[in-house]
N, C-alpha and C positions, 0 to 999 in steps of 0.2 A: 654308265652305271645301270644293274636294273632294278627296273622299276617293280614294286609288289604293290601293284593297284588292292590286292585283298585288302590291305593294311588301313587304306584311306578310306574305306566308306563304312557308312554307320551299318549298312544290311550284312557287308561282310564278318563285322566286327559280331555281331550276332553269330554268323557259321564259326570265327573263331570261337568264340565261349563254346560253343556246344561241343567245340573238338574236344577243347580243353575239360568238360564234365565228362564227355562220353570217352574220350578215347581216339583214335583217327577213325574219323566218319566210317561208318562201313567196316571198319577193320575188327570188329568180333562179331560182327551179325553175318549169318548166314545169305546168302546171294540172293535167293527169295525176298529177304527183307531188306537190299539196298535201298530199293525206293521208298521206303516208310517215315524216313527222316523228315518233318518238317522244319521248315524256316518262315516266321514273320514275315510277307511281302507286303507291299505297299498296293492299295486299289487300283485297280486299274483302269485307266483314264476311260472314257466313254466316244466310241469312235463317229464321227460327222454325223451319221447314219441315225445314232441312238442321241446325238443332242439335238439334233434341228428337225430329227422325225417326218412330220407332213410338206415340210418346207422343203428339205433335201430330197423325197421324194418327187416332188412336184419340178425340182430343178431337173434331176435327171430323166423324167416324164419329157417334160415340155425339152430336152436334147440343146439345150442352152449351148453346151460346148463340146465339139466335136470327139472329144476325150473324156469319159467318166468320169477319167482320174482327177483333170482338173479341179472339180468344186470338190472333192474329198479332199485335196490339196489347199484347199484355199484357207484362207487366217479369217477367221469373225473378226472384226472390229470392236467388238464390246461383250456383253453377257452373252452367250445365246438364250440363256429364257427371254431376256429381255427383247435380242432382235426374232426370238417365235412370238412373242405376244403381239410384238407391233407388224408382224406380217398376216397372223391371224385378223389383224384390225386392217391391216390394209387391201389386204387381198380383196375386200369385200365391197373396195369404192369403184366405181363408175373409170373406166380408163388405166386400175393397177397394170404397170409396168414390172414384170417380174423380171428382166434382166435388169431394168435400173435399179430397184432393189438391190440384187444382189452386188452389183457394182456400190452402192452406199456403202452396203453393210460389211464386206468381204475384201479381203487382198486377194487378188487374185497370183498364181504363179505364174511369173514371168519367163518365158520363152528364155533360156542364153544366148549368148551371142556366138553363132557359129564359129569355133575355131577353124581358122584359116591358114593350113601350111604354108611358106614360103614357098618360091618358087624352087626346083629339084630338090628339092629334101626327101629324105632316103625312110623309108618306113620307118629305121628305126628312128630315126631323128623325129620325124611326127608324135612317135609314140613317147619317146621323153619329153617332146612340150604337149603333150595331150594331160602327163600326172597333174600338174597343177593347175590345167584348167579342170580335171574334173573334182579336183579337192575341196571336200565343205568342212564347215564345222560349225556345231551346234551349243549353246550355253544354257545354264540353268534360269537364264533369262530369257527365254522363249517365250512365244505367249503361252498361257495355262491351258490355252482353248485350238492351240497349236495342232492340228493330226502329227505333228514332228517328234520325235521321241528324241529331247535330247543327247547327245551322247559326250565323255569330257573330253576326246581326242580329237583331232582330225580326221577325215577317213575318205576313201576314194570314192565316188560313186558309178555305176556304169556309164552314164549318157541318156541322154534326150529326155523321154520325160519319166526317166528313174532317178527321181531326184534325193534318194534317200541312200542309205548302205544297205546291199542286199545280202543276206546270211552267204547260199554256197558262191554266189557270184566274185566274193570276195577273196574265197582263197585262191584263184587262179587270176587274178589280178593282183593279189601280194606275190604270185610268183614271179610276177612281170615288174615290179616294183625291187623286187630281191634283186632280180638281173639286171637293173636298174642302179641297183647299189643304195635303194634306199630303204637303208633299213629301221632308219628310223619312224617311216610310214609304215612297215610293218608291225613295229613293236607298237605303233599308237593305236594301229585297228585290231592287235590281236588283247590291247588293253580294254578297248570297247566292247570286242565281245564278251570279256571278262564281266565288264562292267553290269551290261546287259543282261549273261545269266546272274549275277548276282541279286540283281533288280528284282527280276522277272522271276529266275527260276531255270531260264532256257533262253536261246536266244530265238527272238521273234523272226519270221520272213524278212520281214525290214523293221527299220526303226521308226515305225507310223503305228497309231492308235490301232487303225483300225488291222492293223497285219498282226496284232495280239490273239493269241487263242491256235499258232501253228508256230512252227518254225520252217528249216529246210533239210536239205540234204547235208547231215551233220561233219562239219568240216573243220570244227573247233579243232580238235584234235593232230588234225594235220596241218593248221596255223601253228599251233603249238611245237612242233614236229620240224617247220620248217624254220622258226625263231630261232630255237636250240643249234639249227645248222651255222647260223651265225655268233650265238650267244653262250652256246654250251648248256649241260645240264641241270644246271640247274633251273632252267625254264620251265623245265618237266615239274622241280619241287615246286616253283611258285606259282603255276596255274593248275595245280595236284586239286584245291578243292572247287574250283570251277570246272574243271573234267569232272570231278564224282557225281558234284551238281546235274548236269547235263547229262550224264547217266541215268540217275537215277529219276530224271522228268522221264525221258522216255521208256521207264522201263516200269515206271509207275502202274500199280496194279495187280506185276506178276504175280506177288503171293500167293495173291487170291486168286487166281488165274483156274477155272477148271479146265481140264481136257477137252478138245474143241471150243471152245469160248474165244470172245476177245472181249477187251475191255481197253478202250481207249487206244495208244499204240502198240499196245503188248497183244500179240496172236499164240493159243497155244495150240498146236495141231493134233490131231488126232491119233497120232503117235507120239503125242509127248514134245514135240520140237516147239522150243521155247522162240519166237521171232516177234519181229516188228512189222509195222503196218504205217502209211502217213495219216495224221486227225486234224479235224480241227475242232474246236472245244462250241462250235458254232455253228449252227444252220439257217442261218438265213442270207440272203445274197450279198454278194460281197461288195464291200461299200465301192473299193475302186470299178469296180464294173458291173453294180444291180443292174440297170437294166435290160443290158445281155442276161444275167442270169434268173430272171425274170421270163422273160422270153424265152430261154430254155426251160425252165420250170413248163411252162406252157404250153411248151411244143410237145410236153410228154406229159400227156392229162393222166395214164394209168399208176403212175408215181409219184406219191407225196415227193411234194415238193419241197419240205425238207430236208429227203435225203439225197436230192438233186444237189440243193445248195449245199451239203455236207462232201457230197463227193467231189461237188466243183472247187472245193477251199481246201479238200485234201490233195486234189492234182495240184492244185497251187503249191500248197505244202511241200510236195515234190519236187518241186522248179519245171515238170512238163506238164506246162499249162496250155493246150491241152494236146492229148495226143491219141492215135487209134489204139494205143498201148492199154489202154483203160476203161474205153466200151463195148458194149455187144455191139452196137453196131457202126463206124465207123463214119457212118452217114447221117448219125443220128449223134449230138452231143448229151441228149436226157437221158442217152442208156448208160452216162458213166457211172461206175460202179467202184470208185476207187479205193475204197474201204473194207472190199471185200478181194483185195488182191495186196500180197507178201511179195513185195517190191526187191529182186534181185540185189541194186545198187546199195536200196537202206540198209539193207544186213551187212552189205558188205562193209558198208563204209562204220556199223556198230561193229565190226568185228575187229576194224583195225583201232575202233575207242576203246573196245576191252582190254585190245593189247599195248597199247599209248598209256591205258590205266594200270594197268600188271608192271609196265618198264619203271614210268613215274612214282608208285607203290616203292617197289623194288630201290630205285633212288634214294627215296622218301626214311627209306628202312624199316619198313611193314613188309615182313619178309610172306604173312597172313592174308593181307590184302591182295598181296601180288599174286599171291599161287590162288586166289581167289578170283580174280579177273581173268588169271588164266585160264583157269578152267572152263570159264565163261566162254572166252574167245573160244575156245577147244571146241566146246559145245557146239557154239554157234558156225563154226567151220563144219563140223560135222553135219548139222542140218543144212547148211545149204548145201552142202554134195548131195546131202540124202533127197532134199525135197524140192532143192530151186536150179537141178539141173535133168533135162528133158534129153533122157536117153536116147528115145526113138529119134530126134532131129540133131541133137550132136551139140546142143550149145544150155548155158546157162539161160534162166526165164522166169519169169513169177509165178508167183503159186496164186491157184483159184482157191479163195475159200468156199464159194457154192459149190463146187462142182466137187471140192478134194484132191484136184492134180495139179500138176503143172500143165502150165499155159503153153501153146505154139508158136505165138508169135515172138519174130529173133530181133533186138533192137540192141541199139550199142549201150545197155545200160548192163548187157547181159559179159562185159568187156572191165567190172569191178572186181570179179572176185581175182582177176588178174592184175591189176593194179595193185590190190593189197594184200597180195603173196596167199591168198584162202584158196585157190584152185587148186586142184592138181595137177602135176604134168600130163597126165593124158587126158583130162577136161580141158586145158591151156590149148594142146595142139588143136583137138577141136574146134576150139573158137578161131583160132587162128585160119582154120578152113574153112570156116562159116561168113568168119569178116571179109576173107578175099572174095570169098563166090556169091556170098548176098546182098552188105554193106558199103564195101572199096566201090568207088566212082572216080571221076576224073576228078572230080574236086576237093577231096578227099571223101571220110565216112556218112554214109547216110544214117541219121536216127534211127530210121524204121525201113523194113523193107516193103511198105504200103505205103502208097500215095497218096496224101488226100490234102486238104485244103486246112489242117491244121497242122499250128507251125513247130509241134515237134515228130513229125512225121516227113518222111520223102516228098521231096526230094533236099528237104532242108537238113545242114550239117552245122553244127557248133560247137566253137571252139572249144568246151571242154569237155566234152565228148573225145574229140580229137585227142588228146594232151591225154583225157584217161585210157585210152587204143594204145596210144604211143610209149605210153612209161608201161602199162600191163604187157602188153606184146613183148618188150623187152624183157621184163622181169622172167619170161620165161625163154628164155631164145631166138626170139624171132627178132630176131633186128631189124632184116633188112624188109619186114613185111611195117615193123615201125615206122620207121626209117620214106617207107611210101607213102602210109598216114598222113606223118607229117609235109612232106616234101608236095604233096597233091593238095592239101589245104592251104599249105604257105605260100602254092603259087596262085590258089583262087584268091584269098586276100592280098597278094601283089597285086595280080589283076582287075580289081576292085580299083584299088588306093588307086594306081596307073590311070585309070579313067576316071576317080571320081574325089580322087584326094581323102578319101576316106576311109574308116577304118566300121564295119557294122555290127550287129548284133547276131545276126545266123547267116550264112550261106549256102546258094542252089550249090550241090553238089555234083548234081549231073550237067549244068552248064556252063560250069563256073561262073559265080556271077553273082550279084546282088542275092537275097529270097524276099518271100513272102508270106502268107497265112499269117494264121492266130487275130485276136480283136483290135489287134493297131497298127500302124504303119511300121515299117520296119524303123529300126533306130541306130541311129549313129552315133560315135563317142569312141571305141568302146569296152569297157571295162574290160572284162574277160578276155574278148578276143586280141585287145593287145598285151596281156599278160602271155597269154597261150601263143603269139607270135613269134614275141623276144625270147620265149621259150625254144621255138623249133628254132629259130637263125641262129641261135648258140649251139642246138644239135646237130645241126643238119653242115655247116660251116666247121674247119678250124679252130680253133681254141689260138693258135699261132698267125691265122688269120680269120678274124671274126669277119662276119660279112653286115651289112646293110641293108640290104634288099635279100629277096629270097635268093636263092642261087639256080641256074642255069639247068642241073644236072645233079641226081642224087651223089653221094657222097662213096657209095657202096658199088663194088664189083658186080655184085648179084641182086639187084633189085628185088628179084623177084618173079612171077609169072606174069606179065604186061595184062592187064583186065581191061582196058579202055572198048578191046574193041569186041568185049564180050557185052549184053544188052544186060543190065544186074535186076533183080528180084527189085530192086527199089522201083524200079518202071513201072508195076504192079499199080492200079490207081482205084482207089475206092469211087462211091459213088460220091457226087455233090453231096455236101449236109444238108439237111432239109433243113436247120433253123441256121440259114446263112448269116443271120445278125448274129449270133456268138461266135462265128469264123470267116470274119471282116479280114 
């Protein structure tokens, strides 16, 4: 039976009434004015940072726990005014113990217990007892002082110390869940992120206090998208005003939007091209890892350091945390600038919510609405041809708002507009000649084709990077260049699990093989990457004989051009960072 989570909660019941006065949300206002609509939201909660102030800075000073994230994770035991008053008073005796403190006062998060495969159990078998170890679920019985944002469903989470549900991480984990056959774990997480924008507005990074003020790379849509594969259409009617929602956060401002301006995540160009940008509503260091960005701040004295902490919470924002994709200099993490670059992927993937909003419309029988989003999408296809694809180098790229053009450097985010049919056939083959000759490695796609010591950059490759190469490559003919994507990454996480029983969070591309960079240890579990697995072993394999393990030998006559033993543009290595503590 499905479910209309709209129905049950008080905040939704509010968007109902206003339909029911105005009309279908949006359906006689002009596209300018989508985002004008206000809703009632509920305060929002005060993240670790903003209740314990001098205390939680002092935890993360004095490096208590090798992970930031831990004490932003952790439960107070009682008021927090009350446990800051009495550390204000204790701090100040002869002998104060600040770890046993906070041991008093605080739950600490607990390590899991390493899932441990059986002995010859076959990837995929791992990866179906991996769903339920990584399944949480959260109640309205949380504590109040919780950084946890409760949510009413159950929901996956990636692994190790992501112990929350991540926004895009999730829809490439419901696709591995889908081929899984369980679809009723998708229908619960695509209930929560329902939930969520209702709440909120938009759906957060994650479901933690302090990940309030951004979201991610917007994927609601295509959760929505891949329900309906299961459930039929009318999934489209009943998350119709949770998509408008979630439009019209991000799209919040355009109205008023002047020629060349931004405001918030709406960019208008100097040509009139209406786009997106990532934000976060907040400038100061980010609770799960101030002190890195602290240290950053300070490694770059000629830049307010609020716009440091603003651009470091927008690459968050993005899911490439961090990468050369968004500095001057590569070597340097204080020169990101990520609020002043029109991110390829984010248009794309608003381009396929315009058009998810125009079909759902159209459903709906808002015949108004629908030719209204379309045109939207129209628009916005047309500006990314016009402004996020770099003639002179042959591939799709972000756009520089300081400078006015498009940017040089080629990264697999520039691998969207072909995923959601925005390309055109001859920008498509392009890229398809860009990914062999700069990106394709033995292991499968490298991110970036620079090297450096942050981990969304060469030589590190992730899975849905991979997954969105492999379904765009298709989409425009290239199969069998798909077809290597996948077949090159499926055998580097064979290779892995073979050795280590495990399944991780990014992979070295060029050696196959575990990665590394970014500010933590690499992480195992893992969400994403075994969604994106059970994805390729149903591609790459029979249908008549599904396989288990990767397979031996591509699937296809013509592979392709063999590139292994060409040396690729990813080999390319920046210099060390100079503030090596943000790219641990």
């Amino acid at each position: 039976m499905m479910i209309k989570p709209v129905l049950h909660r008080p905040h939704a019941l509010c968007l109902a009434v206003q339909i029911a006065v105005t009309g279908v949300v949006f359906g006689f206002a002009p596209l300018a004015s989508f985002a004008a609509q206000e809703t009632v939201r509920p305060p929002q909660p005060q993240s670790p940072d903003e209740l314990f102030g001098p205390l939680f800075i002092d935890v993360q000073t004095a490096k208590l726990f090798p992970d930031q994230k831990t004490f932003a994770d952790a439960v107070p035991k009682g008021d927090p005014l009350m446990i800051l008053a009495d550390y204000r008073m204790q701090r100040r005796l002869s002998g104060f113990d600040l770890r046993h403190f906070v041991d008093v006062n605080f739950i600490l998060p607990r390590d899991e217990d390493k899932y441990v495969p059986q002995e010859g159990e076959s990837l995929r078998e791992h990866i179906n007892g991996l769903w339920p170890v990584l399944t949480r679920t959260t109640t309205d019985s949380t504590s109040k002082w919780d950084s946890l944002l409760p949510l009413p469903k159950p929901y996956v989470v990636p692994g190790g110390r992501f112990r929350e549900v991540y926004y895009w991480d999730s829809y490439f984990t419901m696709l591995g869940l889908a081929e899984s056959g369980h679809w009723d774990n998708v229908q619960d997480m695509v209930d929560n992120f329902a939930d969520e924008i209702d709440t909120w507005g938009y759906v957060p990074n994650g479901n933690r206090s302090y990940y309030l003020g951004r979201s991610q790379p917007p994927f609601f849509a295509m959760m929505v998208e891949l329900l309906a594969q299961n459930k039929g259409d009318d999934v489209y009617k009943t998350y119709l005003p949770q998509l408008k929602q979630e439009y019209a956060w991000w799209m919040d401002g355009s109205d008023a939007l002047k020629t060349g301006d931004a405001h918030k995540r709406v960019v208008k160009l100097k040509n009139g091209a209406l786009l997106n940008r990532y934000w976060d509503d907040k400038d100061t260091p980010r609770t799960e890892s101030y002190l890195d960005d602290v240290a950053t701040a300070k490694s770059t004295p000629a830049r307010a350091a609020t716009d440091i902490y603003r651009d470091l919470r927008a690459a968050a924002a993005s899911g490439w945390d961090f990468s050369s994709r968004w500095m001057d200099n590569p070597a340097q993490l204080g020169t990101i600038r990520t609020t002043s670059i029109v991110p390829i992927d984010l248009n794309a993937l608003l381009y396929q919510l315009e058009k998810t909003l125009s079909h759902a419309s159209k459903l709906s029988g808002d015949d108004a609405a629908a030719e209204r989003y379309k045109q939207a999408a129209d628009d916005r296809q047309k500006a990314i041809e016009q402004n996020l694809w770099n003639a002179k180098e042959g591939w799709y790229a972000d756009y520089d708002l300081k400078s006015n053009a498009v940017r040089n450097p080629l990264t697999a985010a520039a691998l969207f507009p072909l995923y959601v049919h925005a390309a055109s056939q001859d920008h498509a083959d392009k890229m398809a000649k860009a990914t062999r000759q700069h990106l394709l490695n033995a292991g499968g796609l490298a991110t970036t084709s620079v090297k450096t010591s942050q981990q969304w950059d060469a030589p590190n490759g992730w899975a849905p990077l991979q997954w969105v190469a492999t379904e765009g490559l298709q989409n425009y003919g290239h199969k069998d260049l798909a077809l290597e994507v996948s077949f090159r990454f499926l055998n580097n996480v064979q290779h892995i699990y073979n050795k280590e029983q495990k399944l991780v969070e990014k992979y070295d591309v060029t050696t196959t093989g575990a990665s590394g960079g970014g500010e933590y240890p690499l992480q195992d579990g893992f969400g994403w990457t075994n969604g994106v697995t059970l994805k390729m072993l149903d591609l790459l394999c029979d249908k008549e004989k599904p396989c288990d393990n990767a397979p031996d030998k591509l699937p296809s006559a013509t592979p392709g051009p063999v590139t292994d033993t060409v040396k690729p543009a990813a080999a390319k290595t920046a210099p060390p960072p100079a503030d090596n503590k943000s790219a641990e």
